[in-house]
Each structure stands twice: as C-alpha cells, then as structure tokens.
Backbone as CSV, one residue per row, in Angstrom:
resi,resn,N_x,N_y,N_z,CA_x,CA_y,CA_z,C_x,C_y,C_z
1,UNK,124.757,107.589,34.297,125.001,108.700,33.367,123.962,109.773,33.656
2,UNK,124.507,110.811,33.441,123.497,112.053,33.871,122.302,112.748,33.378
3,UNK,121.665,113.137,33.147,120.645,113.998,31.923,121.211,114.623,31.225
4,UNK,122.326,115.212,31.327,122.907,116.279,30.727,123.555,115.557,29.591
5,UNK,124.565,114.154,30.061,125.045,113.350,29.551,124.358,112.810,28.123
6,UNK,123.164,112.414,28.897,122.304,111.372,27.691,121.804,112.882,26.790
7,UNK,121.257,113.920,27.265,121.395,115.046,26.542,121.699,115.591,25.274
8,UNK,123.352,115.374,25.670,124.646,116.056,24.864,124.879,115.000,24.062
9,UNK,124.313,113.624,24.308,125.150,112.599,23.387,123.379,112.668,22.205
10,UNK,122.351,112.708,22.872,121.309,112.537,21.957,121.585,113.863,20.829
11,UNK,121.802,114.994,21.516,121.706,116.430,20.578,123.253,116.084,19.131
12,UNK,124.228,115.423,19.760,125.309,115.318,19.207,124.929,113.984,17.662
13,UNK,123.886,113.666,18.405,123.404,112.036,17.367,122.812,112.912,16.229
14,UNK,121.882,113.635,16.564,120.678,114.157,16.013,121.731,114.938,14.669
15,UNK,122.349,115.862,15.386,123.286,116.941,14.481,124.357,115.850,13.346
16,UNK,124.947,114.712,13.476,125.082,114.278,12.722,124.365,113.688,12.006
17,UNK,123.446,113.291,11.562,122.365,112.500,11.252,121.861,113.764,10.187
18,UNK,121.802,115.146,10.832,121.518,116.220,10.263,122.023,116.872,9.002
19,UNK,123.418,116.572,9.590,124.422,117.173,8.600,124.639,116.359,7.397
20,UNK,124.570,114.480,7.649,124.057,113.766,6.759,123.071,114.401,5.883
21,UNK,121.848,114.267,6.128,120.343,114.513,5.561,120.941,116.113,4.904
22,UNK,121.594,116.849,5.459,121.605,118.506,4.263,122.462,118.060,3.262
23,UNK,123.917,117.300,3.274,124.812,117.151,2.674,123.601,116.384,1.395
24,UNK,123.016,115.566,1.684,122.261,114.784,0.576,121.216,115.788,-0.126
25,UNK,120.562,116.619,0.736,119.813,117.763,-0.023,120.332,118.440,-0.865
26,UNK,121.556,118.933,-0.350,122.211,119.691,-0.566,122.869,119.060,-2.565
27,UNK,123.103,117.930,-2.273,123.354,117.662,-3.345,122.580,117.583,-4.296
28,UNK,121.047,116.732,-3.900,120.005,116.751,-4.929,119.985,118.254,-5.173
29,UNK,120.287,119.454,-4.986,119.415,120.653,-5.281,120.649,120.998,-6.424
30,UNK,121.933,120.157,-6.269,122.868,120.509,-7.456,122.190,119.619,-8.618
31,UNK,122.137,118.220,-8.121,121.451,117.926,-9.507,120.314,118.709,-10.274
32,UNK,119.396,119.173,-9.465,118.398,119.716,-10.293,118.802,120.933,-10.696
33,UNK,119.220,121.652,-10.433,119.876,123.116,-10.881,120.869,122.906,-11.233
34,UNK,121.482,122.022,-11.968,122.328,121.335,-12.976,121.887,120.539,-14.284
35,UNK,120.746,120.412,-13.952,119.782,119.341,-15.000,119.984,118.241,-15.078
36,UNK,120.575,117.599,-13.787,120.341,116.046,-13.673,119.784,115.795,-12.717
37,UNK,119.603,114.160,-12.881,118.484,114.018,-11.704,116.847,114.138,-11.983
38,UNK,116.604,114.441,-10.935,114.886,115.375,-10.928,115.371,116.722,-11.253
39,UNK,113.903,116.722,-11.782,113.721,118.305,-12.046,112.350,118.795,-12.697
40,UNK,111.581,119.874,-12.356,110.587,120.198,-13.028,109.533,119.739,-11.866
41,UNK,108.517,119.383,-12.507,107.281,118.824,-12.113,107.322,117.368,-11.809
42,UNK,108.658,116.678,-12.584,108.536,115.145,-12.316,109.544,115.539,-10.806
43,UNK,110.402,116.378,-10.293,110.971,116.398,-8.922,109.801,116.798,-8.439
44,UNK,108.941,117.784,-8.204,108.450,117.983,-7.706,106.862,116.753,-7.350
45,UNK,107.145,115.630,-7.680,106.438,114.592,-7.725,106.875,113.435,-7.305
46,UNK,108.416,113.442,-7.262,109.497,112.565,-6.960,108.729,111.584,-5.535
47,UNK,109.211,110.169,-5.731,108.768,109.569,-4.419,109.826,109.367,-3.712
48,UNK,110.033,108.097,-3.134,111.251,107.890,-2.288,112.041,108.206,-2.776
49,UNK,113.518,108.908,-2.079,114.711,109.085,-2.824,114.556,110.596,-3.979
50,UNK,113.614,111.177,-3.957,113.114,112.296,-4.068,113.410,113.478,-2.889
51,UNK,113.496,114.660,-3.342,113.767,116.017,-2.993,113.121,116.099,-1.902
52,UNK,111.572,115.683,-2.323,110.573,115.947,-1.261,110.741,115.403,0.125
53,UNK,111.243,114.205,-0.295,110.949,112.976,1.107,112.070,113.900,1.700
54,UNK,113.295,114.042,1.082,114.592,114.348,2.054,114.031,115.642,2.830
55,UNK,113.323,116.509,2.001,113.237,117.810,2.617,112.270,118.014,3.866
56,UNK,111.645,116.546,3.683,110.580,116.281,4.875,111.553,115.903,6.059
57,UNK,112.286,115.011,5.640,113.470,114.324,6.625,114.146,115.878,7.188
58,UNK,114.532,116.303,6.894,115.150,117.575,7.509,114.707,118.290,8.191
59,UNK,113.435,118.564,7.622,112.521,119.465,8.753,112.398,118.578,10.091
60,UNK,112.435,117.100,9.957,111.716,116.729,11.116,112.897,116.542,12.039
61,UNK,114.220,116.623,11.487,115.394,116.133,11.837,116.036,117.933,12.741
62,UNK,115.819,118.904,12.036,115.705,120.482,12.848,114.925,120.580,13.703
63,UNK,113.408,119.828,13.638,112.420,120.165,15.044,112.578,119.020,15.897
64,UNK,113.638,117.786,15.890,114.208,117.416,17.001,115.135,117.764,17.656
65,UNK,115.806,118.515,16.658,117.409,118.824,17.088,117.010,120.209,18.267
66,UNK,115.819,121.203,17.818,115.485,122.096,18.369,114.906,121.436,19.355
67,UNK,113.891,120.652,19.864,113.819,119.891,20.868,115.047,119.373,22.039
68,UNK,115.810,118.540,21.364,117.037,118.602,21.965,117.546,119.376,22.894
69,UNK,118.037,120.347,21.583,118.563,122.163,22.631,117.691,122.282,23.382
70,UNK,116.551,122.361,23.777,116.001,122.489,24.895,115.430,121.962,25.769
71,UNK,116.135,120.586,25.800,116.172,119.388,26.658,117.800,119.859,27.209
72,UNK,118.659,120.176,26.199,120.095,120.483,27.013,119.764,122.148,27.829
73,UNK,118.584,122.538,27.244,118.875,123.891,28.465,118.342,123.500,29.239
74,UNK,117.409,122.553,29.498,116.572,121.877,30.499,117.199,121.616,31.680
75,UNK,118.361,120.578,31.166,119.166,119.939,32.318,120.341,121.130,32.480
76,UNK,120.545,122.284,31.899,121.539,122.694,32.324,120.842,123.781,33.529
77,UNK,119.542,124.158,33.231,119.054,124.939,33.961,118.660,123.917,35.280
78,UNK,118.231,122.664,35.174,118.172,121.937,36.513,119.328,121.492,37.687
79,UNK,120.418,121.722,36.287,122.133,121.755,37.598,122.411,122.762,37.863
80,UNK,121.919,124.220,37.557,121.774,125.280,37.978,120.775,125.695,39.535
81,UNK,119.931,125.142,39.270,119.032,124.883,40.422,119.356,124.220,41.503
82,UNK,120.264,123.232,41.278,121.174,122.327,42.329,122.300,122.639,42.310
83,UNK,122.822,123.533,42.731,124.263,124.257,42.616,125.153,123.510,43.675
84,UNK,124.244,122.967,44.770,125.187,122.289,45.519,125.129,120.864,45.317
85,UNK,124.563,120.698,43.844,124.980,118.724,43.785,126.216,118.107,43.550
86,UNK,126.468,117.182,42.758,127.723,116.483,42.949,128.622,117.059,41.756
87,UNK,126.994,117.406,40.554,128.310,118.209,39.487,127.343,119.370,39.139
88,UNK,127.552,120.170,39.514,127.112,121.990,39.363,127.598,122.182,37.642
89,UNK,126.730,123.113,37.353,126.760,123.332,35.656,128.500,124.139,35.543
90,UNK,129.316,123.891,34.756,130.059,124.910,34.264,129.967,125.438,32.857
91,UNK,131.571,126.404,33.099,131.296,126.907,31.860,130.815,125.995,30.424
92,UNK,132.244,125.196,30.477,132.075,124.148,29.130,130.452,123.843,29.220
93,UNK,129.775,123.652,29.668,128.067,123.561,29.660,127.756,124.097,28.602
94,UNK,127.743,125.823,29.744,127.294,126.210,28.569,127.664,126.970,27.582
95,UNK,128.934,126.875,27.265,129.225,126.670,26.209,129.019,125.906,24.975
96,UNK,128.868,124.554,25.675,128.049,123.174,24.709,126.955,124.002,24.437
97,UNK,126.251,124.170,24.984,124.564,124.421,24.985,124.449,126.052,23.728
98,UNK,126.088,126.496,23.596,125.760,127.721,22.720,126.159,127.064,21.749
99,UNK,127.368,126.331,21.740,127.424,125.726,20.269,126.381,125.008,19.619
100,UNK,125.484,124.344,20.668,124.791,123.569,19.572,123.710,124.174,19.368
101,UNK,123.382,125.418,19.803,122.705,126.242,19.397,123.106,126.741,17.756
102,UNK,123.886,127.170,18.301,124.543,128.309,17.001,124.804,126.841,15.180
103,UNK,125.289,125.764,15.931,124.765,124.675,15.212,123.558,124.806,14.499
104,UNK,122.290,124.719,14.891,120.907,124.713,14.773,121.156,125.476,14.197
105,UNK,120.964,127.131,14.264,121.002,127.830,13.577,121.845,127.795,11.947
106,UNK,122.981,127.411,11.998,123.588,127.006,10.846,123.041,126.314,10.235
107,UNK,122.520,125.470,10.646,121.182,123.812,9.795,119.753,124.737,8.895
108,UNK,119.717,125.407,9.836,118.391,125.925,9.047,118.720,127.127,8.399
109,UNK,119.664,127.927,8.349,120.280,128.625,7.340,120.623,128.033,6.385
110,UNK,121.120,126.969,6.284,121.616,125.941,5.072,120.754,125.519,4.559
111,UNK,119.584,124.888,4.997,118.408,124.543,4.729,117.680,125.652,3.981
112,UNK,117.277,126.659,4.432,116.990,127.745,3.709,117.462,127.612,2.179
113,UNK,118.652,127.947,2.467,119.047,128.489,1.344,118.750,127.008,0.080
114,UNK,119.379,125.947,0.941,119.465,124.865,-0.304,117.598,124.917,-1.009
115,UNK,116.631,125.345,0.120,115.761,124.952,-0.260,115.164,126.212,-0.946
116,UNK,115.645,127.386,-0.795,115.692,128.152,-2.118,115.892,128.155,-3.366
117,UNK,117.028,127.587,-3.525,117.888,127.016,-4.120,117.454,126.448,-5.435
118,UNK,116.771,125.509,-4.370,115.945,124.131,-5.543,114.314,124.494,-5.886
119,UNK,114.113,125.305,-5.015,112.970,126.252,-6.046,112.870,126.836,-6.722
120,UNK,114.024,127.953,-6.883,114.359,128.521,-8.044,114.731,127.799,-9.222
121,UNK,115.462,126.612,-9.140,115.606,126.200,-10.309,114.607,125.074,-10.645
122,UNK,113.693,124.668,-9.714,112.886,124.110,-10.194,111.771,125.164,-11.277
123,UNK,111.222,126.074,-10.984,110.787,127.731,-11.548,111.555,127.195,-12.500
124,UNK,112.604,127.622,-12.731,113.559,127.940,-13.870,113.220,126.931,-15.115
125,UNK,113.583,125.752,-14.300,113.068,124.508,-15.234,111.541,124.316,-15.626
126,UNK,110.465,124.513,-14.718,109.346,124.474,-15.125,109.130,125.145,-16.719
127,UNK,109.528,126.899,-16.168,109.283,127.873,-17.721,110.214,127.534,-18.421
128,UNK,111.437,126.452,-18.823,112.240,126.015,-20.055,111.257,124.868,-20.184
129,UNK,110.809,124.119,-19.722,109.486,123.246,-19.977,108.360,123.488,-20.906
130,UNK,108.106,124.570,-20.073,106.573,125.284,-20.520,107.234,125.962,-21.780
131,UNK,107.929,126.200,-22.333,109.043,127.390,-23.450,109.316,125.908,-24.660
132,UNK,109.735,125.094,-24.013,110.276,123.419,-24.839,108.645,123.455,-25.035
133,UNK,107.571,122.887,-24.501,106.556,122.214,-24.812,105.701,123.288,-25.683
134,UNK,105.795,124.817,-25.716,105.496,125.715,-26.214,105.990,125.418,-28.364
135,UNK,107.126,124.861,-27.826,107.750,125.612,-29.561,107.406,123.718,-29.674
136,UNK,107.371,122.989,-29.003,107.138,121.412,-29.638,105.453,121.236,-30.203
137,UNK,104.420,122.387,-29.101,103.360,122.293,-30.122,103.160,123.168,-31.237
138,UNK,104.252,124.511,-31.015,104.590,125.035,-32.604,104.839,124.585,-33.480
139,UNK,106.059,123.580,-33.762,106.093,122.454,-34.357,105.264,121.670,-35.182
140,UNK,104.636,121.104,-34.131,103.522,119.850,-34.274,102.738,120.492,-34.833
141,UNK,102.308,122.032,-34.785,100.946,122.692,-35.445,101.495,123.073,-36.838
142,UNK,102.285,123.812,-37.192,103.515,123.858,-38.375,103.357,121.976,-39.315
143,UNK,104.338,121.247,-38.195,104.059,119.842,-39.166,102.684,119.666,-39.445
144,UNK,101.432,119.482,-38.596,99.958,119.398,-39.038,99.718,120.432,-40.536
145,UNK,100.585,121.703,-39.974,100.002,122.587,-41.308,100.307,121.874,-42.861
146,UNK,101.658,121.401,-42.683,102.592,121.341,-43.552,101.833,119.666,-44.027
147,UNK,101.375,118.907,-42.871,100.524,117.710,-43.873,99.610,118.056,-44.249
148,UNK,99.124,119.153,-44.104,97.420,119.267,-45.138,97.885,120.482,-46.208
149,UNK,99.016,121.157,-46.253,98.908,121.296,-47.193,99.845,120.529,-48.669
150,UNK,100.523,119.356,-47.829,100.913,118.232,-48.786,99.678,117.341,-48.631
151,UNK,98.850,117.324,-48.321,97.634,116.313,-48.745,96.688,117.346,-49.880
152,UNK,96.656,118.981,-49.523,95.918,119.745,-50.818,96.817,119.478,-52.011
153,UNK,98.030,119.397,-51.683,99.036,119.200,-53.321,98.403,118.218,-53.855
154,UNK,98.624,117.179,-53.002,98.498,115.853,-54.151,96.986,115.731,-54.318
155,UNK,95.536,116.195,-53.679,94.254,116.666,-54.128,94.740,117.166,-55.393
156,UNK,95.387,118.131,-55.935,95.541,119.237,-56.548,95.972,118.315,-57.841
157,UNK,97.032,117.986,-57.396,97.837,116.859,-58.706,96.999,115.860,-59.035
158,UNK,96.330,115.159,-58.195,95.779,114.042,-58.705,93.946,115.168,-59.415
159,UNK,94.148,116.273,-59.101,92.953,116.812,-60.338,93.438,116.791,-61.464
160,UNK,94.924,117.528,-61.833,95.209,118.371,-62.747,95.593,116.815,-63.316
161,UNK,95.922,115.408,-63.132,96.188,114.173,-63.686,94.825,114.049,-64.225
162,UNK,94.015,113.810,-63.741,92.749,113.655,-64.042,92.131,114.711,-65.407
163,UNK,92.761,115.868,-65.099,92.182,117.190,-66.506,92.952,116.384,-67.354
164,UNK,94.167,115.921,-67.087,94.846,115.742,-68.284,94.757,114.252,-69.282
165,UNK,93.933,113.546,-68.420,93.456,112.286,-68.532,91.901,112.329,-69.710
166,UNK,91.085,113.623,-69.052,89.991,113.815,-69.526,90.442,114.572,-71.321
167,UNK,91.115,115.646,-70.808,91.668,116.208,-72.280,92.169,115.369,-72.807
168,UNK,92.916,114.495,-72.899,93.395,113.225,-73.725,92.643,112.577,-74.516
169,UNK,91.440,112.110,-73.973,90.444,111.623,-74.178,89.402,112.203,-75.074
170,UNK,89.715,113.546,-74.634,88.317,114.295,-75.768,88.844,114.483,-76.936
171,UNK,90.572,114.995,-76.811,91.379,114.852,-78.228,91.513,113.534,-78.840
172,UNK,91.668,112.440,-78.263,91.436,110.834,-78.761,90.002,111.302,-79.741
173,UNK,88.938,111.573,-78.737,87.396,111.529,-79.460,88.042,112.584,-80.382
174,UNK,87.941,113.388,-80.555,87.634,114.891,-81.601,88.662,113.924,-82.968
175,UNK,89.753,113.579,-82.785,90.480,112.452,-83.812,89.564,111.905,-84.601
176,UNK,88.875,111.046,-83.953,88.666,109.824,-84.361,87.121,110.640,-85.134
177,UNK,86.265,111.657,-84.526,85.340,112.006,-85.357,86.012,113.079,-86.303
178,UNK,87.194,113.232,-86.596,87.699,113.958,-87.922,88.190,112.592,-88.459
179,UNK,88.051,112.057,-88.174,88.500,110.385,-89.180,87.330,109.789,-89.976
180,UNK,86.187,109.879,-89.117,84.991,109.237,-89.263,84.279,110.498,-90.209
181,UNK,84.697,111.460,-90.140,84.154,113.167,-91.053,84.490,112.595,-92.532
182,UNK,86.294,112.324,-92.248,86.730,112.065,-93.834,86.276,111.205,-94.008
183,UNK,85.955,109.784,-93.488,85.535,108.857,-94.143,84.168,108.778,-94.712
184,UNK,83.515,109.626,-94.174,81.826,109.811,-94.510,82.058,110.661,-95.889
185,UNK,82.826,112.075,-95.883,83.257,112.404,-97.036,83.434,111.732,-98.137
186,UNK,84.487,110.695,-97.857,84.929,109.454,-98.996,83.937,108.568,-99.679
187,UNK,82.952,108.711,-98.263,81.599,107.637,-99.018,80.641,108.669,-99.555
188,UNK,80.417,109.849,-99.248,79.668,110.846,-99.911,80.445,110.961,-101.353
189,UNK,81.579,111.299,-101.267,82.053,111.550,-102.602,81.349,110.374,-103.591
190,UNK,82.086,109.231,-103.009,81.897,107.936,-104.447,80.404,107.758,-104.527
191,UNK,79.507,108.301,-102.913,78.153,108.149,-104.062,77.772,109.227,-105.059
192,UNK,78.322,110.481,-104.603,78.719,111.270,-105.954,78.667,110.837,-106.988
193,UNK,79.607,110.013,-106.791,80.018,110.361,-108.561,79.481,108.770,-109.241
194,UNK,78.557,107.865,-108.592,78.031,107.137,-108.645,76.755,107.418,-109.274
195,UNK,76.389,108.687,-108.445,75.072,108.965,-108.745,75.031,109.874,-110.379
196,UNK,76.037,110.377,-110.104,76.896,111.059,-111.712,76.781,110.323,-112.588
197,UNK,77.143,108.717,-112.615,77.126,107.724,-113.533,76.033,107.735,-113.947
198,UNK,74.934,107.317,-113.067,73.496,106.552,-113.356,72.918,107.477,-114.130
199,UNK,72.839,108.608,-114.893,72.210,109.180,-115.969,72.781,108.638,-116.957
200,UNK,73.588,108.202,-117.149,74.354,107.931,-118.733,74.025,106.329,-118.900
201,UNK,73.923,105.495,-117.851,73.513,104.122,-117.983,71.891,104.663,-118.148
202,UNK,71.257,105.294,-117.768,69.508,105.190,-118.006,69.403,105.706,-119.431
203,UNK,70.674,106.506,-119.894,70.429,106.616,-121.610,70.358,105.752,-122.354
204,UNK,71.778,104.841,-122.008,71.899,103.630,-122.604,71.110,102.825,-122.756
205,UNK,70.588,102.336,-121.381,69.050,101.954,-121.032,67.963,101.989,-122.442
206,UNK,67.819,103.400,-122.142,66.594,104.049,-123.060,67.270,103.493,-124.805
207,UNK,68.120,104.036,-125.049,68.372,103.448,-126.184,68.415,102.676,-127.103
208,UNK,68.829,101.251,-126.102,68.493,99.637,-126.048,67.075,99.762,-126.084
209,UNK,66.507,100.351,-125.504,64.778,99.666,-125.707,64.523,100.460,-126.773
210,UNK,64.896,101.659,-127.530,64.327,102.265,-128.082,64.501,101.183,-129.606
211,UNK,65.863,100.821,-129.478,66.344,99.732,-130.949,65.448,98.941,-130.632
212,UNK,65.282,98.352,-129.348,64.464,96.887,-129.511,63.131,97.051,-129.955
213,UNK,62.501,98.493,-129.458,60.846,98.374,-130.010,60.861,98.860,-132.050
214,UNK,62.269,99.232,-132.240,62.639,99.551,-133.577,62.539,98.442,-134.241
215,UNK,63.129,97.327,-133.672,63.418,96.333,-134.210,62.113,95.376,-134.290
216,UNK,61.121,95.467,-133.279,59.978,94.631,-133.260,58.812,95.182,-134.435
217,UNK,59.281,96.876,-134.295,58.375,97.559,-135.587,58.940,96.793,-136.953
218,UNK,60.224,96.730,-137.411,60.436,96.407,-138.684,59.821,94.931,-139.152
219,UNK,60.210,93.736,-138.284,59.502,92.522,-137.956,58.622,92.235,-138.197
220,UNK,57.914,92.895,-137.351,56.009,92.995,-137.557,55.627,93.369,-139.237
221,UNK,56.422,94.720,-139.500,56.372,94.829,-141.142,56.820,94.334,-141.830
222,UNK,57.628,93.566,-141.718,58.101,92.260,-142.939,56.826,91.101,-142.654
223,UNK,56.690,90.386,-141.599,55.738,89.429,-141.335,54.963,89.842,-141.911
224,UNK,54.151,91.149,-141.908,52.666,91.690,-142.547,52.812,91.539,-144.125
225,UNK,53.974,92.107,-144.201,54.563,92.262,-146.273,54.094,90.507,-146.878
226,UNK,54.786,89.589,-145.575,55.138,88.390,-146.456,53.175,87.673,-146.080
227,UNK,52.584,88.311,-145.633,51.493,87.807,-145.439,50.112,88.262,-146.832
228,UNK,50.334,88.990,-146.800,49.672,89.763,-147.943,50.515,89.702,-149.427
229,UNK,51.640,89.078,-149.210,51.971,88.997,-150.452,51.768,87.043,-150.760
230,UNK,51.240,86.449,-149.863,50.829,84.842,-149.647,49.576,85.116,-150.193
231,UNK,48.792,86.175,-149.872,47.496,86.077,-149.690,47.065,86.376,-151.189
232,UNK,47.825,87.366,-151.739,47.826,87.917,-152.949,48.403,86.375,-153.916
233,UNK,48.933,85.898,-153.463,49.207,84.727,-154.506,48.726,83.556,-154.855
234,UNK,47.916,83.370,-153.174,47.061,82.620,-153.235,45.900,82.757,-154.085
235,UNK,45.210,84.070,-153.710,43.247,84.080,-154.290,43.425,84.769,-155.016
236,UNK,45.260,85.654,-155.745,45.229,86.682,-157.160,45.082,85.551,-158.071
C-alpha cells in the first residue's frame, strides 16, 4: 500500500472520529444553552464527560487532522517529484487533498462557533446565577430582618405581659391596703366609742365609793352614839 494510501485512509479515520467528537460538543453546548446538563461554573468545572474534556478532545483531534493534510500534501507532492513512477499524482489527488482540506476548515468553523456558543451561554448563565444568588441573599437578609424583628415583638410582648403582671399586683396591693385602711378605721372607731364609755363607768365608779365612804361615816356614828350612850349608863 502506498503513502498516499495509508495517508488518505489515516486523514479519512481522523475526520470521522472528528465529526463524532463535534456532533457530541455540539450537543453538550445545546444542553447548556438550554439549561440542562452542565452549566455555569459547575460546567465550567465539569470532569470526565464534561464540556471541557470534549473540547480538549477536539482541539487535539483538528491538530491531527491538520497534521494529516499535510502528510497528504506530503505524499502528493513526493508523486509529483516522481512523475515517472508507477502511479504519478492525478487529478482525483488532488482533489482529495482539497476536500479534506476544505473539510478541516469546516471542523474548525464548527468548532468555533459551537465553542462560542457555549460561552455565551455559559456568561449568560453565570449572571442568572450571580442575579438568583443576588435576590436569595436578599431574601435571606429580609428573612434575618424579619426574625429580629419577630424576636423584638415578642421582647416587646413579653414586657408589656410583665407591666401587666406588675400593675395587677400593685392594684391587688393598693386593695388590700384600702381593706386594711377600713379595717383600722373599724378598730379606731370602736376604740372610740369605747373610750366614750369609760367616763361614765369612772362616774359610777366615783359614786359607789362615794356611798361606801357615806356609809362607813354613818356606822362609825352610830357605833360612837351606842358607845357613849353604854358609857353614860354605866358610870351615870
């Protein structure tokens, strides 16, 4: 088999293999600029089976294929040089040698673009990211607001429970010393009128003794009468 041969069949391997590897790019760059799949920062991090790896695969799969082509101009330019060997270059040559040129060229135009493609919407997706994670710590700062100022409420309530706990209490007290007012009243009064009494018993009092020393005067003067009238009867 010839150089040209092993050539045309290696450049022909490569280009399918190629067209494989874009068709698969090609698709991941729909998932992500579709929103499935990868996307964002986690594609752009992706491991095997990731955007990245394929897009590595491609490049390396275009700078063989470009190798190639110029392994096929190689040998077409060396049967050119031997014009009188057994098989001299023809047209169909190079013709091959433009198609799979113009091939190449199509690969990395496609490539291009897919890999435009998936940058832009990776961009795209990043700032709906950065825009999502934006209003989720709006949110979260809003909910934070919104628990402290339901933790000042119930501070607040559990004071105004507490005023109303304390006022309860002082009206309980202020009660109970207008209870304890009247009742001191009640005992002030009756010693009132207790003390009201005790002049009229110290009359009585006085009275009783005044009969009794009345009564010890008359006594004494009868005893004396009946003594002197003994005495008189005796030694008259």
């Amino acid at each position: 088999m010839s150089t040209w041969d092993n050539a045309i069949r290696h450049t022909r391997a490569l280009e399918s293999a190629l067209d494989t590897k874009l068709s698969n790019y090609s698709r991941i760059g729909a998932d992500i600029a579709g929103g499935g799949g990868v996307s964002g920062v986690e594609a752009a991090e992706e491991g095997v089976g990731g955007y990245r790896l394929v897009e590595e695969e491609v490049e390396e799969l275009l700078d063989k294929t470009c190798r190639a082509n110029d392994q096929l101009d190689q040998a077409l330019s060396d049967l050119s040089s031997h014009c009188n060997g057994p098989t001299p270059p023809s047209t169909s040559m190079q013709n091959a040698l433009s198609r799979h040129r113009s091939n190449l060229d199509d690969y990395r135009r496609d490539y291009t673009r897919i890999k435009r493609n998936i940058e832009s919407a990776l961009a795209k997706s990043d700032l709906l990211g950065s825009v999502r994670r934006d209003i989720d710590s709006y949110k979260a700062a809003r909910a934070s607001q919104t628990e402290a100022l339901l933790a000042d409420r119930d501070h607040i309530d559990a004071s105004h429970r507490m005023i109303d706990e304390i006022t309860a209490t002082a009206q309980a007290t202020r009660q109970a010393f207008f209870e304890d007012s009247a009742t001191i009243r009640n005992i002030n009064a009756r010693m009132g009128r207790v003390a009201n009494q005790i002049p009229g018993i110290n009359k009585l009092i006085a009275a009783i003794g005044t009969r009794r020393r009345r009564d010890q005067y008359i006594i004494a003067g009868v005893a004396a009468a009946c003594i002197l009238f003994l005495l008189w009867y005796m030694f008259g």
